[in-house]
C-alpha positions in Angstrom: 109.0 100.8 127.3 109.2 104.0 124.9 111.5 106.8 126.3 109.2 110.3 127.5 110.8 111.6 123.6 109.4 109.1 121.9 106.1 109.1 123.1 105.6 113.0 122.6 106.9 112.5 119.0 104.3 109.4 118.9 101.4 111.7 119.9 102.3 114.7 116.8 101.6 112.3 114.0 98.2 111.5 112.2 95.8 109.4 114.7 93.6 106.2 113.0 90.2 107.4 112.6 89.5 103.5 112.1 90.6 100.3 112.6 89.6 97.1 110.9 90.6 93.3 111.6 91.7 92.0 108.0 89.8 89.2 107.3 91.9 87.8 104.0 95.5 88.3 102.7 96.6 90.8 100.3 99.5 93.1 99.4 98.6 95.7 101.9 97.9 93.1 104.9 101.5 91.7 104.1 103.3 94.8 104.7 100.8 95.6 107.9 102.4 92.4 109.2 105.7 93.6 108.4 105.6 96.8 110.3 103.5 95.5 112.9 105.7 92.3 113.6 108.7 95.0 114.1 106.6 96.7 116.7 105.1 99.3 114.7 101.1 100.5 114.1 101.5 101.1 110.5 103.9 102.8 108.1 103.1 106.2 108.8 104.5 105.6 112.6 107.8 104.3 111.0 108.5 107.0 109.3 107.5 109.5 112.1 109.8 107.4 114.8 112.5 106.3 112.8 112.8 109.6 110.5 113.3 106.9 107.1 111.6 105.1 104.6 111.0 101.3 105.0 113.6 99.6 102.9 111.6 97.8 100.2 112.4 93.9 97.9 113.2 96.4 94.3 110.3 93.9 92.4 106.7 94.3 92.4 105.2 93.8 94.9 107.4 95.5 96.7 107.1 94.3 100.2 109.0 95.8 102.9 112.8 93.9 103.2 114.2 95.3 106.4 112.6 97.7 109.2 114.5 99.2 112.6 113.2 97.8 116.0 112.3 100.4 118.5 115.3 99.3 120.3 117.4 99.7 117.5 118.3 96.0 116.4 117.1 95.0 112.8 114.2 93.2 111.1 114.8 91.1 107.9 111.8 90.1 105.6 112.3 87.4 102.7 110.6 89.1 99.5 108.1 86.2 99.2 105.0 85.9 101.2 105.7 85.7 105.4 102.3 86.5 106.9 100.5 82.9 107.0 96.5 82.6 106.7 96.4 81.7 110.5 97.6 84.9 111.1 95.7 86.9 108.8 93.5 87.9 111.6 95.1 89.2 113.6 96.8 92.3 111.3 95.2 95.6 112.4 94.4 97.8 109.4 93.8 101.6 109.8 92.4 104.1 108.3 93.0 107.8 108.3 
């Protein structure tokens, strides 16, 4: 559960005008999956919560490496693909 702080900070940043299941992989879904795996809706939230920028793989594409949990523990990524087909579905993807 979020702490009364966090949840006003929450409710100042940009809300989703849309949301859309994402229906095949791609760059964008992958770092969706990222964020959302570490308990976030999208970038945008991260970098409201956690005050930083989402430590990236240097390369193209670029996928995100390492994120901070809401409870303050860390999430590794490997720089290849991690978000499998059967999971696909299940990636929320907003849009502003």
């Amino acid at each position: 559960m979020a702490s009364a702080a966090t949840m006003e900070y929450i409710g100042d940043g940009p809300k989703p005008k849309s949301m859309v299941r994402a229906k095949s992989w791609s760059d964008e879904v992958e770092n969706a999956f990222r964020f959302q795996a570490a308990g976030y809706r999208d970038e945008i939230e991260y970098k409201l919560i956690t005050k930083n920028e989402a430590e990236r793989w240097p390369k193209h594409p670029g996928y995100v490496k390492k994120l901070v949990r809401r409870d303050g523990t860390f999430y590794y990524f490997n720089r290849a693909r991690e978000c499998q087909d059967k999971e696909v579905h299940k990636i929320k993807l907003y849009q502003y």
